[in-house]
N, CA and C atoms as a LAMMPS dump frame, in Angstrom:
ITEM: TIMESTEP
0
ITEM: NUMBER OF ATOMS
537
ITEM: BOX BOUNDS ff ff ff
-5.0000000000000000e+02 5.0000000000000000e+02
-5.0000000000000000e+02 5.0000000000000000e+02
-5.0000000000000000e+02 5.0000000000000000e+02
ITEM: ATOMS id mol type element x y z
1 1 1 N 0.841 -1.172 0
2 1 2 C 0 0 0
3 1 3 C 0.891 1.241 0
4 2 1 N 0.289 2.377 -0.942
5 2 2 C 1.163 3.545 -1.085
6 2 3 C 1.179 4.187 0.259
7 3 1 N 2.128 5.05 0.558
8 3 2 C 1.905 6.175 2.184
9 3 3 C 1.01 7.155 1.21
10 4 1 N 0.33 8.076 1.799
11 4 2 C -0.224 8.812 1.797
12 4 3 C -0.306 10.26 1.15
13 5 1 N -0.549 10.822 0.762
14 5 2 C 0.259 12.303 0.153
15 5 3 C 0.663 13.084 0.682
16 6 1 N 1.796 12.917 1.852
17 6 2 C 2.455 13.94 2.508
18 6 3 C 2.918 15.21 1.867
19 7 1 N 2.112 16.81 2.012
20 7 2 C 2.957 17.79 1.584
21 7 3 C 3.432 18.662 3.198
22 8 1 N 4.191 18.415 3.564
23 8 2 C 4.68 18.944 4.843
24 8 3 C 5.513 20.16 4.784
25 9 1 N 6.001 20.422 3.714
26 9 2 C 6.719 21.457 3.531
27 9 3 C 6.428 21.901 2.068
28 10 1 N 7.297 23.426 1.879
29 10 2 C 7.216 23.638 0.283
30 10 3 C 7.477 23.141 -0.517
31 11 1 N 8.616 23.107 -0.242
32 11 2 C 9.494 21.739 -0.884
33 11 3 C 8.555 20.903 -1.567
34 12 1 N 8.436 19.975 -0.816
35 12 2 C 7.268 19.155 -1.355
36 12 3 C 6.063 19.234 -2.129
37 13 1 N 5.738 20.598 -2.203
38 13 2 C 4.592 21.088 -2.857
39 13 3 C 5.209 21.287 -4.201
40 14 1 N 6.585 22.11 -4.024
41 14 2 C 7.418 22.139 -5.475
42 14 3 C 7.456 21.048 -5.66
43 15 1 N 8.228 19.836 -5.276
44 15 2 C 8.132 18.377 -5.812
45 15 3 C 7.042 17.664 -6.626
46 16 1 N 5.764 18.09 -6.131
47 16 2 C 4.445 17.572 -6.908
48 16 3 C 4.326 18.241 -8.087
49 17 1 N 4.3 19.528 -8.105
50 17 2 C 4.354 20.138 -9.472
51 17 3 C 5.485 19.652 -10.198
52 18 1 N 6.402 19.543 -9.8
53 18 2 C 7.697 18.971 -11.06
54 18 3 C 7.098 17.571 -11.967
55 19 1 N 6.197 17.226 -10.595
56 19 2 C 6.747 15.677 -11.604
57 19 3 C 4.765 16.105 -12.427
58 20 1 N 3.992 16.92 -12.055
59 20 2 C 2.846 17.281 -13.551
60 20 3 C 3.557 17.965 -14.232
61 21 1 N 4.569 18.664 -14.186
62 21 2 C 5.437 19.154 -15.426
63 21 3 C 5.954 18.667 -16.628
64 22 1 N 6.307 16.879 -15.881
65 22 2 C 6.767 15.856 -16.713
66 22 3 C 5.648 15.518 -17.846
67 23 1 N 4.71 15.807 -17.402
68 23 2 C 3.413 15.181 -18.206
69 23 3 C 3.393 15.859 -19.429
70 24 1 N 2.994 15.275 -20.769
71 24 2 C 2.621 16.266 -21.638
72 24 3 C 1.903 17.02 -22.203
73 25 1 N 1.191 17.512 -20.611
74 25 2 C 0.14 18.463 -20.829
75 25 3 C -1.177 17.89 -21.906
76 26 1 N -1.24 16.312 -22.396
77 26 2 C -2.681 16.358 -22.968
78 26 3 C -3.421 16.462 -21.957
79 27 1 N -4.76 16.453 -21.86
80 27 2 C -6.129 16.211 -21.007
81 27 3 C -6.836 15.336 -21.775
82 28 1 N -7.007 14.179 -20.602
83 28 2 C -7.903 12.975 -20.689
84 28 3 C -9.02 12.998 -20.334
85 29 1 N -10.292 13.089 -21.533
86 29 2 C -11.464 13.372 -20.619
87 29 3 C -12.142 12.124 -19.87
88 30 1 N -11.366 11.495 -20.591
89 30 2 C -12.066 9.998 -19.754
90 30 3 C -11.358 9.866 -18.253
91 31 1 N -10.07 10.203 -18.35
92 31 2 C -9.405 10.493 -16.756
93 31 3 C -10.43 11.326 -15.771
94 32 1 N -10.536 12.316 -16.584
95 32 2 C -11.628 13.1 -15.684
96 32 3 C -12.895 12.929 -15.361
97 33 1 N -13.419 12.233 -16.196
98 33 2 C -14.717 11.84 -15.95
99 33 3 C -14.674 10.988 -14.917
100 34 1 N -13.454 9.864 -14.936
101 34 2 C -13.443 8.942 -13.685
102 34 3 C -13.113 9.391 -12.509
103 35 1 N -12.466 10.681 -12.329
104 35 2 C -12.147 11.234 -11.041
105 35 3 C -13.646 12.195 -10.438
106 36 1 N -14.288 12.696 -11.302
107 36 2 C -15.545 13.465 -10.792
108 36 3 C -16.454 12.369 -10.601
109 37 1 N -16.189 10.659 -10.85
110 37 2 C -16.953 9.488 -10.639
111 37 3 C -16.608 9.312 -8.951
112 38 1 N -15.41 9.015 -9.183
113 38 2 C -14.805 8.866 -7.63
114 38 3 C -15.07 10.046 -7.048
115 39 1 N -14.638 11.23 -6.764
116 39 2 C -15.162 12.052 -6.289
117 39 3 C -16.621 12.446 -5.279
118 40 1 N -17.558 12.163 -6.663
119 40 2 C -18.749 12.255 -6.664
120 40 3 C -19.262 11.294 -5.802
121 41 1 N -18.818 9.613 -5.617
122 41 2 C -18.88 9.234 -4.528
123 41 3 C -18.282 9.267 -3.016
124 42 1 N -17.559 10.185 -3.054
125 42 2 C -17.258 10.454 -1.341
126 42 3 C -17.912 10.385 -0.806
127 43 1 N -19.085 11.068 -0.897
128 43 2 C -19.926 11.146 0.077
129 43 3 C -20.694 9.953 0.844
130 44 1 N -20.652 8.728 -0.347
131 44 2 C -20.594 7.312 0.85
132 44 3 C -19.89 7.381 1.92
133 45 1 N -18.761 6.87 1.915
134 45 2 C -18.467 6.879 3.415
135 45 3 C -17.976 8.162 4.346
136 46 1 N -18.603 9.329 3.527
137 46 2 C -18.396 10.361 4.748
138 46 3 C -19.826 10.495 5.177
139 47 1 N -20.539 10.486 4.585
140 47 2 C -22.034 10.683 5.517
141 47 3 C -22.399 9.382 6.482
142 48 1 N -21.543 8.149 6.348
143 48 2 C -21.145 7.596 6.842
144 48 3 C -20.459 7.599 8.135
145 49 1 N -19.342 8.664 8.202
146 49 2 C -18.536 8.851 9.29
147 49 3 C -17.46 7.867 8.898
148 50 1 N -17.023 7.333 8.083
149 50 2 C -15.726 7.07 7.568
150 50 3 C -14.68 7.75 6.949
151 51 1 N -14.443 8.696 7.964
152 51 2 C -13.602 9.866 7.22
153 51 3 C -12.317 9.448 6.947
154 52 1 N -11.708 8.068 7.204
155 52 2 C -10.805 7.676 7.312
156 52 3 C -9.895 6.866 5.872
157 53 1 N -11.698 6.237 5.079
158 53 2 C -11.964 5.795 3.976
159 53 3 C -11.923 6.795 2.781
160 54 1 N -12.375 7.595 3.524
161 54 2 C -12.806 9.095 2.293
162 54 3 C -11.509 9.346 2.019
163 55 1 N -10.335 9.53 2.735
164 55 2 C -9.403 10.094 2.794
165 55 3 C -8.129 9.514 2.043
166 56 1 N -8.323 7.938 2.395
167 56 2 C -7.756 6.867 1.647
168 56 3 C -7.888 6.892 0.232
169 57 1 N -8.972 7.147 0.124
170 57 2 C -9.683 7.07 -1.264
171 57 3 C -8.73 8.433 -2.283
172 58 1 N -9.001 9.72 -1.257
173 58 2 C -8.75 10.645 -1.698
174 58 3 C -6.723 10.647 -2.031
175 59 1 N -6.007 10.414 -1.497
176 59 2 C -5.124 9.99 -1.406
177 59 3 C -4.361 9.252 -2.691
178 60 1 N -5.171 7.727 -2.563
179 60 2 C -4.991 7.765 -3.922
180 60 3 C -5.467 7.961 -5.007
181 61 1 N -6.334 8.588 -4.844
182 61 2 C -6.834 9.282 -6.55
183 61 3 C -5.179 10.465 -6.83
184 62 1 N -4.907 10.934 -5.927
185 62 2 C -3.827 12.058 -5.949
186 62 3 C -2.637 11.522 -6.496
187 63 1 N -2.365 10.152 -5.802
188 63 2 C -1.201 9.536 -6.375
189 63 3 C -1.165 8.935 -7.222
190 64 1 N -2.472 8.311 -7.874
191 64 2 C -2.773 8.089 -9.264
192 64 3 C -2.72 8.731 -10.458
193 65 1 N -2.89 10.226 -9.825
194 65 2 C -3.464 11.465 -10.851
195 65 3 C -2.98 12.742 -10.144
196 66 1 N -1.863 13.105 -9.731
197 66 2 C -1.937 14.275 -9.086
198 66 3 C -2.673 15.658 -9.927
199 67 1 N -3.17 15.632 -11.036
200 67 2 C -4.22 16.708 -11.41
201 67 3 C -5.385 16.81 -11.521
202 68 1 N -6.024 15.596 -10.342
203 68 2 C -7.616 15.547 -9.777
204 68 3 C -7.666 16.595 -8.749
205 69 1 N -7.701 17.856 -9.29
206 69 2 C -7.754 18.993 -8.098
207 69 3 C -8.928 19.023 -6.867
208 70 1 N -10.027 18.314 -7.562
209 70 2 C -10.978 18.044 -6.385
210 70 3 C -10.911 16.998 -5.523
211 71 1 N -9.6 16.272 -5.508
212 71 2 C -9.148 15.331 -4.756
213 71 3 C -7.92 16.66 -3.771
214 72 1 N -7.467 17.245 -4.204
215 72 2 C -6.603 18.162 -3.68
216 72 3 C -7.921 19.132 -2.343
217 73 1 N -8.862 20.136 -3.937
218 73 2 C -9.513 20.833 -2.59
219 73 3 C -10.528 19.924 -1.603
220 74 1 N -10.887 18.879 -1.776
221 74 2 C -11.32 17.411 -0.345
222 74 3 C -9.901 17.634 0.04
223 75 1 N -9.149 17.271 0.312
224 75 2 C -8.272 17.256 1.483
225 75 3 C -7.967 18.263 1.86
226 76 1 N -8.148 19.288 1.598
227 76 2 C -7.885 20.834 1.513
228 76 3 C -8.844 21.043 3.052
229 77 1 N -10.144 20.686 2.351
230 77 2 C -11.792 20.973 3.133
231 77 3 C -11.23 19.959 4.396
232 78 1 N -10.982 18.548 4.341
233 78 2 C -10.427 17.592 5.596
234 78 3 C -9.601 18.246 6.351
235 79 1 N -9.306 19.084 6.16
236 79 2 C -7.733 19.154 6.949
237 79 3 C -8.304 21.004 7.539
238 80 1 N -9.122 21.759 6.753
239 80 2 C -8.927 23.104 7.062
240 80 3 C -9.466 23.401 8.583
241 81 1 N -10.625 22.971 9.113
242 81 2 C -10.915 23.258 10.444
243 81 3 C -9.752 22.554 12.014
244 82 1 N -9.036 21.349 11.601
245 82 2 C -7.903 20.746 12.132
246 82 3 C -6.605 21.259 12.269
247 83 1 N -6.304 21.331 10.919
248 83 2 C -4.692 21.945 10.642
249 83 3 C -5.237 22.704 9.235
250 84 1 N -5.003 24.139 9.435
251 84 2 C -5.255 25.173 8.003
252 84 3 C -3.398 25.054 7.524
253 85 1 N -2.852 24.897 8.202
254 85 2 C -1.292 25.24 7.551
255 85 3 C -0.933 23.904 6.788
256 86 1 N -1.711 22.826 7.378
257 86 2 C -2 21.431 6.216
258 86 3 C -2.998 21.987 5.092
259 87 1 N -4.149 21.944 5.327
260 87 2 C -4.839 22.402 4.441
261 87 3 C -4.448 23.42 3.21
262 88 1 N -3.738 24.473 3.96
263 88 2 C -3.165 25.363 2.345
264 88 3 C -2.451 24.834 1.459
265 89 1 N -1.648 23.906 2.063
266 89 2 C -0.888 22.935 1.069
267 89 3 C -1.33 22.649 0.276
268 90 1 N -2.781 21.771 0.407
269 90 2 C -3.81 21.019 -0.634
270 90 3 C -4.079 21.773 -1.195
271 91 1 N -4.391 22.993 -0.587
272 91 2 C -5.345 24.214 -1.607
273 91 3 C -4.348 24.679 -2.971
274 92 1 N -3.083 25.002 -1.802
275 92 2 C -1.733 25.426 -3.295
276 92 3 C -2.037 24.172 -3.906
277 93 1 N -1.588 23.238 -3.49
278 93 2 C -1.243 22.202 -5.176
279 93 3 C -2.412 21.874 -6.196
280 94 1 N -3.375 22.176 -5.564
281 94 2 C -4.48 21.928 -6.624
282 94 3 C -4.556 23.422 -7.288
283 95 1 N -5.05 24.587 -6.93
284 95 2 C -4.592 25.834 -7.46
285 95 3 C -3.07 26.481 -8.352
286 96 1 N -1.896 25.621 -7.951
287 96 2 C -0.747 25.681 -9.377
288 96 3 C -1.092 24.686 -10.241
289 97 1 N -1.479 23.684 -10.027
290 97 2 C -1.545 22.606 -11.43
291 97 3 C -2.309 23.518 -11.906
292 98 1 N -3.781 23.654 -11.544
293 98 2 C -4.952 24.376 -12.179
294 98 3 C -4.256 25.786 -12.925
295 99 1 N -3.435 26.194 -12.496
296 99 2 C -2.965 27.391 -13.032
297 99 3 C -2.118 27.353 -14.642
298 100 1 N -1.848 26.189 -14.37
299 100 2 C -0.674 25.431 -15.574
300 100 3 C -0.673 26.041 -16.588
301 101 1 N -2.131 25.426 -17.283
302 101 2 C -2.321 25.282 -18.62
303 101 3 C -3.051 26.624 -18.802
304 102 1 N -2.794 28.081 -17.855
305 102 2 C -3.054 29.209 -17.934
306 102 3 C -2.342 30.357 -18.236
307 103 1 N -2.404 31.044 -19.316
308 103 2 C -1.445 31.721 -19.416
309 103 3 C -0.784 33.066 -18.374
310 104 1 N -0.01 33.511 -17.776
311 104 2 C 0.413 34.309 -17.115
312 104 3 C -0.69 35.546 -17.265
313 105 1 N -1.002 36.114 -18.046
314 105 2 C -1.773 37.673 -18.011
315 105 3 C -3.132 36.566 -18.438
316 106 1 N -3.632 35.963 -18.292
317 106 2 C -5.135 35.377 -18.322
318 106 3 C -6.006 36.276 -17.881
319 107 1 N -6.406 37.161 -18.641
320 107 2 C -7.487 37.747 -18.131
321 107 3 C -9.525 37.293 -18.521
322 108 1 N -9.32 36.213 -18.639
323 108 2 C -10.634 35.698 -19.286
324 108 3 C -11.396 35.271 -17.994
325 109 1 N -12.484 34.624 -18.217
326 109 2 C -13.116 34.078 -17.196
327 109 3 C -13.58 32.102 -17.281
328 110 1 N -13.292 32.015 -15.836
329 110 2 C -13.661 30.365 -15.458
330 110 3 C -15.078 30.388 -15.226
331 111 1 N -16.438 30.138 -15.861
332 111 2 C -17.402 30.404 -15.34
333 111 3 C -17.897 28.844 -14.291
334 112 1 N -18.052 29.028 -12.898
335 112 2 C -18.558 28.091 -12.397
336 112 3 C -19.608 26.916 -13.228
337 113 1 N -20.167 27.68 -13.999
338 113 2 C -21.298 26.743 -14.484
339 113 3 C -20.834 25.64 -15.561
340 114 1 N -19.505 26.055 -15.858
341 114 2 C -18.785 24.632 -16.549
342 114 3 C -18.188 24.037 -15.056
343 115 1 N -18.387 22.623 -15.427
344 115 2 C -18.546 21.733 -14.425
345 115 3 C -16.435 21.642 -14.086
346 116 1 N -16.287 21.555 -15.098
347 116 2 C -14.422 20.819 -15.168
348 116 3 C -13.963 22.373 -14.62
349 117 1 N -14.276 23.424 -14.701
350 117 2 C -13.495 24.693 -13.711
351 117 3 C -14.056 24.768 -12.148
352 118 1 N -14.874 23.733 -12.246
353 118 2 C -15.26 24.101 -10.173
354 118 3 C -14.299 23.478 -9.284
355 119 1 N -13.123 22.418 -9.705
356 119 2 C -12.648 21.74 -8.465
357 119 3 C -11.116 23.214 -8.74
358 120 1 N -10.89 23.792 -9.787
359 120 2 C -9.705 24.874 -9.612
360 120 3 C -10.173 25.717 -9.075
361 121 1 N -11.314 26.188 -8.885
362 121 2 C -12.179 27.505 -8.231
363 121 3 C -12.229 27.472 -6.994
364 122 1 N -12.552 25.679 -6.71
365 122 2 C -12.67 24.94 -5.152
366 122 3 C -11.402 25.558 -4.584
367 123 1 N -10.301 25.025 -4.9
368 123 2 C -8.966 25.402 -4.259
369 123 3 C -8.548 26.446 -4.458
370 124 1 N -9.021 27.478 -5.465
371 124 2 C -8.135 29.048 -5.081
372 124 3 C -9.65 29.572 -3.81
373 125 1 N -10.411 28.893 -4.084
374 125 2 C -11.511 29.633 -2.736
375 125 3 C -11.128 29.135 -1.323
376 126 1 N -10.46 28.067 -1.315
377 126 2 C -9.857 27.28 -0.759
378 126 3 C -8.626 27.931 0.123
379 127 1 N -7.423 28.243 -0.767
380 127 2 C -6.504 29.126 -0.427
381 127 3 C -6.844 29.953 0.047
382 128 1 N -7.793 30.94 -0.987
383 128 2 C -7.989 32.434 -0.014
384 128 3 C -8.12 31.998 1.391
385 129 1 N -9.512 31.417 1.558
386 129 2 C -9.356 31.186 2.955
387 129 3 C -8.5 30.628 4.194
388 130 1 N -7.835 29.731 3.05
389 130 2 C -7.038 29.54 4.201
390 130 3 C -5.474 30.531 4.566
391 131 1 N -5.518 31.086 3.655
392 131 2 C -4.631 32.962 3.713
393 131 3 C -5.414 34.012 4.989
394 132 1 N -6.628 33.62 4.647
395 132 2 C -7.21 34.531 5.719
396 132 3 C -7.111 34.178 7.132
397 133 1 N -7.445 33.127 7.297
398 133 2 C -7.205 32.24 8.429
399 133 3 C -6.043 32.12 8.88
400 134 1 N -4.958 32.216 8.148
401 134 2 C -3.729 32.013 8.814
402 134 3 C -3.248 33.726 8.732
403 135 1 N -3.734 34.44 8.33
404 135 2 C -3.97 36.046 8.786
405 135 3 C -2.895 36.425 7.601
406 136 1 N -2.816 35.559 6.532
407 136 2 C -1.64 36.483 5.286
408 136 3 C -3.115 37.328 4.57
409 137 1 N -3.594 38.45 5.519
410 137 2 C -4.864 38.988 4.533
411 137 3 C -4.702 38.928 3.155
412 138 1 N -3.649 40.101 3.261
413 138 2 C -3.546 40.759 2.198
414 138 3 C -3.441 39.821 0.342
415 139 1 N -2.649 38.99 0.808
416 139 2 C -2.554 37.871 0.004
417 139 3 C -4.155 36.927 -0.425
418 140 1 N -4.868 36.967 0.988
419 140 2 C -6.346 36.764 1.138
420 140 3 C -6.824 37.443 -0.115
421 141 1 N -7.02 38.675 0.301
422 141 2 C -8.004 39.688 -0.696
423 141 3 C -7.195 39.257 -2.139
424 142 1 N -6.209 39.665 -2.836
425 142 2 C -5.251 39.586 -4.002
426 142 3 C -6.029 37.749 -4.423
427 143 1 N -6.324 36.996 -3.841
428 143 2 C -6.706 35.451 -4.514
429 143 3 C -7.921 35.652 -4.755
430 144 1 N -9.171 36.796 -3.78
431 144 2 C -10.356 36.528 -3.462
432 144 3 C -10.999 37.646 -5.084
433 145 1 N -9.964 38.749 -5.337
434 145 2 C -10.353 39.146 -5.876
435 145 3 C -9.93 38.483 -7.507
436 146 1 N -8.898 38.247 -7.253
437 146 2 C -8.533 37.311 -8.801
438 146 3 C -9.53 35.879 -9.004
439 147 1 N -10.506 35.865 -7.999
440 147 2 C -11.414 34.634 -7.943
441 147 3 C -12.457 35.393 -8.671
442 148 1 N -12.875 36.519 -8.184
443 148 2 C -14.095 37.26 -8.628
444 148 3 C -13.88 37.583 -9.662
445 149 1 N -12.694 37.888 -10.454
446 149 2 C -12.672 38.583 -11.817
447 149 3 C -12.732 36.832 -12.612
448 150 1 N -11.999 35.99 -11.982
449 150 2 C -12.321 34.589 -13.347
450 150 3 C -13.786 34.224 -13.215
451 151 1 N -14.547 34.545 -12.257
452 151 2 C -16.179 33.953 -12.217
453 151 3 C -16.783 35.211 -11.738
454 152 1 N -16.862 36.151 -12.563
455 152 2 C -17.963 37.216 -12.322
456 152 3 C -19.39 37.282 -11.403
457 153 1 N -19.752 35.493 -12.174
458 153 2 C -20.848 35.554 -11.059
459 153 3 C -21.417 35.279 -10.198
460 154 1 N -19.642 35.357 -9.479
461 154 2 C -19.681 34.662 -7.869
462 154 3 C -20.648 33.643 -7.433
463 155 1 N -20.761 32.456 -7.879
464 155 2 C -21.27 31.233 -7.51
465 155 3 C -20.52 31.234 -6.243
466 156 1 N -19.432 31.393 -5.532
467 156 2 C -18.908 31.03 -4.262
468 156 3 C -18.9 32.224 -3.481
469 157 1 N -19.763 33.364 -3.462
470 157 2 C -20.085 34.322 -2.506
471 157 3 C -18.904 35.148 -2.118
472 158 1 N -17.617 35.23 -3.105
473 158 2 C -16.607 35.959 -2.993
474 158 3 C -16.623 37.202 -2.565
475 159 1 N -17.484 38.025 -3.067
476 159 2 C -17.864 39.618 -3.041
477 159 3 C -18.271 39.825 -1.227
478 160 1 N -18.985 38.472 -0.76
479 160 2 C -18.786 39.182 0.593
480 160 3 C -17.697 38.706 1.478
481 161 1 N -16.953 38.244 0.822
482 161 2 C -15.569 37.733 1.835
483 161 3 C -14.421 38.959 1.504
484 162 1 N -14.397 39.53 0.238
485 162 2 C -13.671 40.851 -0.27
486 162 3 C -14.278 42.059 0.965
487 163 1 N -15.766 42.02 1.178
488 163 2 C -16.26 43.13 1.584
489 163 3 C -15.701 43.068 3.221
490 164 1 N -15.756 41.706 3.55
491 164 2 C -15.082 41.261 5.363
492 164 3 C -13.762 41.954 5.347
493 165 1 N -12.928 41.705 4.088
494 165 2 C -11.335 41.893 4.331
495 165 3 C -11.59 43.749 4.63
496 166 1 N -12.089 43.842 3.432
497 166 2 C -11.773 45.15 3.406
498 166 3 C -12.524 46.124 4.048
499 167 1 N -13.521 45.6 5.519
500 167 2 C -14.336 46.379 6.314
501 167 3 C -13.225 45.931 7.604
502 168 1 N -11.771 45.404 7.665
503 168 2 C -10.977 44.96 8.372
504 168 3 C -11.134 44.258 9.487
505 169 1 N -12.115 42.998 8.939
506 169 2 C -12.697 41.878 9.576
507 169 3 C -11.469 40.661 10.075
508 170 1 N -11.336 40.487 10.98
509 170 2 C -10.145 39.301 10.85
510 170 3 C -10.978 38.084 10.484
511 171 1 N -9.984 36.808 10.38
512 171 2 C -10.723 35.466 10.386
513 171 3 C -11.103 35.175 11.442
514 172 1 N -11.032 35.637 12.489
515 172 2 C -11.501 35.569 14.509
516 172 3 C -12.676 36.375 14.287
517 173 1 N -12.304 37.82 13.976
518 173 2 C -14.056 38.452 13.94
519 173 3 C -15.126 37.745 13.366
520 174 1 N -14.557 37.411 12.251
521 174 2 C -16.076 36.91 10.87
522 174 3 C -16.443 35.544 11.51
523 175 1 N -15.856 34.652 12.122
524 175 2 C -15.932 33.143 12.619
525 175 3 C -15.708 32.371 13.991
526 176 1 N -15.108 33.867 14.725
527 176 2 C -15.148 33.075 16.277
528 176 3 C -14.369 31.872 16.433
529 177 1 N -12.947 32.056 15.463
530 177 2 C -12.188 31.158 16.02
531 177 3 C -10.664 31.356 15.585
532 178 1 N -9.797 30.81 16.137
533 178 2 C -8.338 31.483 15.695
534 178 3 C -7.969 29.721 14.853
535 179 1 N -6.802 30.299 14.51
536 179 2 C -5.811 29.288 14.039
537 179 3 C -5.269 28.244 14.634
């Protein structure tokens, strides 16, 4: 049995991206279809209370595929109320792959309502928060608002997490809880 997807450091987060670098950038839609299959069943054994299974699962879909980003933002979501400084990890590595095949000045838009841009949306919504939470605001707002300009029409309620930062809300004020 494989260990697990340890990203414990940066390092390691650089390490995962090197080796999707290796890849040659095609996209498999049949890959993907089978990961939003798996995916899509998590919710067996977490409504379950097998968070242990979910996780396994999630794990290796990652090491199978490290560019199942909604295997990234699930562990992202597992880990953020526990450990957020684990959690951003997940959020970064699914948010740089997702970034990849994007060009540097991308100024276009990801609209939520295509299904294959919600698990990259998952993890930069993902990040922000967990930027906020670990109090790098500023960096917060700069993801929250580069979220709002790729999906204008805020399917993930961005516009009032911009309006928290910038009414100088901490992540303790808005949620009643620290890091």
């Amino acid at each position: 049995m494989q260990s697990p997807l340890k990203m414990d450091s940066n390092d390691a987060v650089d390490e995962l991206l090197n080796q999707i670098l290796k890849d040659d950038g095609t996209e498999d839609e049949q890959l993907c279809a089978l990961h939003r299959a798996i995916v899509d069943n998590l919710d067996l054994p977490m409504d379950a209370g097998d968070y242990a299974e979910a996780d396994k699962i999630l794990n290796e879909l990652c090491q199978a595929d490290l560019r199942c980003l909604d295997a990234h933002a699930h562990l992202g979501n597992r880990e953020f109320d526990r450990r957020p400084k684990q959690a951003i990890r997940h959020f970064e590595v699914g948010l740089r792959i997702g970034e990849l095949p994007l060009p540097p000045d991308y100024d276009g838009i990801l609209l939520w309502g295509h299904i294959n841009n919600r698990p990259f949306l998952r993890c930069m919504h993902g990040y922000g928060l967990s930027c906020w939470r670990l109090g790098r605001v500023e960096e917060a707002r700069q993801i929250f608002e580069r979220l709002l300009q790729l999906n204008p029409l805020d399917n993930q309620g961005i516009r009032f997490l911009i309006e928290d930062i910038n009414t100088g809300k901490s992540w303790e004020d808005q949620y009643g809880e620290s890091s």
